[in-house]
N, C-alpha and C positions, 0 to 999 in steps of 0.2 A: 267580344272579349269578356272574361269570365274574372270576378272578382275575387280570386283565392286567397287565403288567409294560411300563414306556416302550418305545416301539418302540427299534429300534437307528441310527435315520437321527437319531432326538433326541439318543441321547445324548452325541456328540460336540458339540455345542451348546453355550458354555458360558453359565452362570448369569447372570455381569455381561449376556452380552449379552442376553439376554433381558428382566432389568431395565433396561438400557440402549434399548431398544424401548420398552418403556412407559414410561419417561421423555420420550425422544422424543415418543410420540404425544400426551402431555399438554399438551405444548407446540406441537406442533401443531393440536391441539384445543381451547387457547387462544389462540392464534392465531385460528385461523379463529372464535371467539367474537367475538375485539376485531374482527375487521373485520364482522361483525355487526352489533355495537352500533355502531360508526360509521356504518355505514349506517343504521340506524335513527334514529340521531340527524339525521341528513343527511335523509331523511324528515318526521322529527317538525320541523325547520324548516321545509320547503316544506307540508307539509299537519299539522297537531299533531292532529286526531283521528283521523287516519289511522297517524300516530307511535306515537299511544299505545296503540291497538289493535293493533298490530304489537309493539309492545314487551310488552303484559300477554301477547299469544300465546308469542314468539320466549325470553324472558327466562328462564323457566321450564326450558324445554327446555335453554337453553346450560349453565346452572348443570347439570343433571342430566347433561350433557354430559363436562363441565370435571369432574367432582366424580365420574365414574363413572371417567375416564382416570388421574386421579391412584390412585382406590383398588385400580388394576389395578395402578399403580406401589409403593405402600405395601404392597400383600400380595406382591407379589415380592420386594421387600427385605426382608421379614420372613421370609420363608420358606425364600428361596433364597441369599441374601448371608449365611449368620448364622457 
């Protein structure tokens, strides 16, 4: 195992902004959730067991989605904002 140190092109990079990106993408990744489930719901009107098998599929995933973006956000403020 090799003992590497940050490259030099990071480390002018600062902290915030890097929490600052995955804060962003959280919301960008919830974002594109809501317009998901609106369409899914927009579905589940024109066809409902088609709705609903798209939504047991689709629901899952965005929650693991939403829920992966923010803890990329919560372990950079804990680590690098302190």
């Amino acid at each position: 195992m090799t003992d590497e140190k940050e490259a030099d092109w990071t480390k002018s990079i600062a902290s915030e902004t890097i929490c600052r990106y995955f804060y962003i993408l959280f919301f960008v990744v919830a974002a594109i959730a809501g317009v998901v489930v609106l369409a899914d719901i927009y579905i589940a009107t024109k066809n409902p067991r088609l709705g609903l098998l798209s939504a047991l599929r689709v629901f899952p995933t965005l929650l693991i989605a939403i829920l992966n973006a923010l803890f990329f956000y919560i372990i950079c403020a804990r680590t690098l904002l302190k």
